[in-house]
N, C-alpha and C positions, 0 to 999 in steps of 0.2 A: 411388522416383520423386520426383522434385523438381517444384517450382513456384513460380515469384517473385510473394511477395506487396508488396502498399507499406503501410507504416505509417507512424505517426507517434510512434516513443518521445519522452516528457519535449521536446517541442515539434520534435524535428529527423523530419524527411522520411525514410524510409528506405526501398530497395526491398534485397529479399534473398531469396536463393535457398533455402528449405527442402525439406527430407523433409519428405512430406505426412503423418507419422507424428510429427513432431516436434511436442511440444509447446512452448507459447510459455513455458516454465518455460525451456526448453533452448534456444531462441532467444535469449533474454535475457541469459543466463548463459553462455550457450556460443561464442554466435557475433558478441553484441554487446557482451559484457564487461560487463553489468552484471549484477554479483554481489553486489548489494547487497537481492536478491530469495533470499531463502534457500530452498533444496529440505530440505523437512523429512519429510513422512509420505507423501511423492509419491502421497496419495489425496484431498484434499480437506478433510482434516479435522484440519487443525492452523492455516493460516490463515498460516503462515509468507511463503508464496508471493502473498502477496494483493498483486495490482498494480489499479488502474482504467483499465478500459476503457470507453471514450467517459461519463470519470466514474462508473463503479459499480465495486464491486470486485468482482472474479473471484480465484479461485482460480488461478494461472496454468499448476500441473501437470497441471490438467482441461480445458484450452481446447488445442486445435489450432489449431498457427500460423498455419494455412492461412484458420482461424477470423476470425484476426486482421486481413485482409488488409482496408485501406480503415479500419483502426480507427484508435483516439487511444488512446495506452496511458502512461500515468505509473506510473514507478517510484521508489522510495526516493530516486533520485539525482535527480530531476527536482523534489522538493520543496522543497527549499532553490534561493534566486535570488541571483545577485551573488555568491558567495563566503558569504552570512548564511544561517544557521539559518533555515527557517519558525518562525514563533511554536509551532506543536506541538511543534517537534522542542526547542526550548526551552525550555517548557514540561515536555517531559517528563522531562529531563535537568536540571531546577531540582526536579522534584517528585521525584528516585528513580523513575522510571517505568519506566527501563533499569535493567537486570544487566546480565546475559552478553550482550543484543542481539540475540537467536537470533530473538525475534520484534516486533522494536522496528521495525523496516520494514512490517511489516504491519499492525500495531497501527495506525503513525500514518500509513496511506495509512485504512484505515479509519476512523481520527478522522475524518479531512480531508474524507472522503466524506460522514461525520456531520453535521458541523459546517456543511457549506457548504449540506445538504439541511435542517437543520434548529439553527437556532443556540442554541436552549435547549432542548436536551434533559433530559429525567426522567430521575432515577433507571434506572429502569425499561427506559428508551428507549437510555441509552450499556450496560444490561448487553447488552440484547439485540443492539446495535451489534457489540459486540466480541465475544459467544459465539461465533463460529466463530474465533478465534484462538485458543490454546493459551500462556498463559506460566506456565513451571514454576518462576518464580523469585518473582517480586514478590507473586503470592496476590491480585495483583489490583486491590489497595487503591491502591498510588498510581496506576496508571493511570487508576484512574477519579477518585481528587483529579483528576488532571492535566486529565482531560477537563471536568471540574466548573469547573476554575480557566478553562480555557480558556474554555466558554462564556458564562460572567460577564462576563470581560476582552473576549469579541467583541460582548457585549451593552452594555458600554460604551461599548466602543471603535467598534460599528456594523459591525463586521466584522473577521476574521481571514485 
């Protein structure tokens, strides 16, 4: 069974027909070509898929599209403005933050959720931020420089 929901991905308008069984992992990726939302443990619990919705992040292989409908949903591609980097994503990419990239979209939609709820984060506060992400490469350590360098540079700067 289908049913047209309207959203809003990375600022454009969108109305679109889904299976009420589709989740918005497979809307995104499937039928809006943004594949920049990785499907990783298609259970919740790797973080790969993590997009925000009306600014929080979800999970987006646990949410039904249908869920979606009337939301504001930003994904990886929607972060960077003009052709430039956001400051995270530059940030991350100066500090070794990426490897493979497998969860480098979710990571920095989760920074961004971080940062923008709270601009000097503890210790404490970016482990707990990014504990539902999964990255098997880094160990950890530069992401969280990067996040550290980040909220310094926003706390200068008065915003990121």
């Amino acid at each position: 069974m289908e049913k047209t929901i309207n959203l809003t991905v990375n600022g454009e308008t969108r109305s679109i027909a889904v299976d009420v069984n589709q989740t918005l992992l497979e809307v995104l990726r499937e039928d809006l070509g943004l594949t920049g939302t990785k499907k990783g443990c298609n259970q919740g619990e790797c973080g790969a898929c993590t997009v925000l919705m009306d600014g929080k992040p979800v999970s987006s292989c646990l949410v039904l599209a249908v869920k979606a409908d009337g939301k504001t949903v930003m994904t990886i591609e929607g972060v960077a403005k003009d052709g430039s980097l956001h400051p995270i994503q530059e940030t991350f990419n100066q500090k070794g933050a990426i490897q493979c990239g497998f969860c480098t979209p979710g990571m920095i939609l989760t920074t961004k959720n971080l940062l923008d709820k709270n601009p000097n984060p503890s210790l404490g506060e970016i482990k707990e931020a990014i504990s539902g992400n999964i990255c098997r490469c880094t160990g950890y350590v530069q992401i969280i420089e990067a996040i550290t360098s980040l909220a310094k540079e926003k706390n200068a700067r008065g915003g990121v």
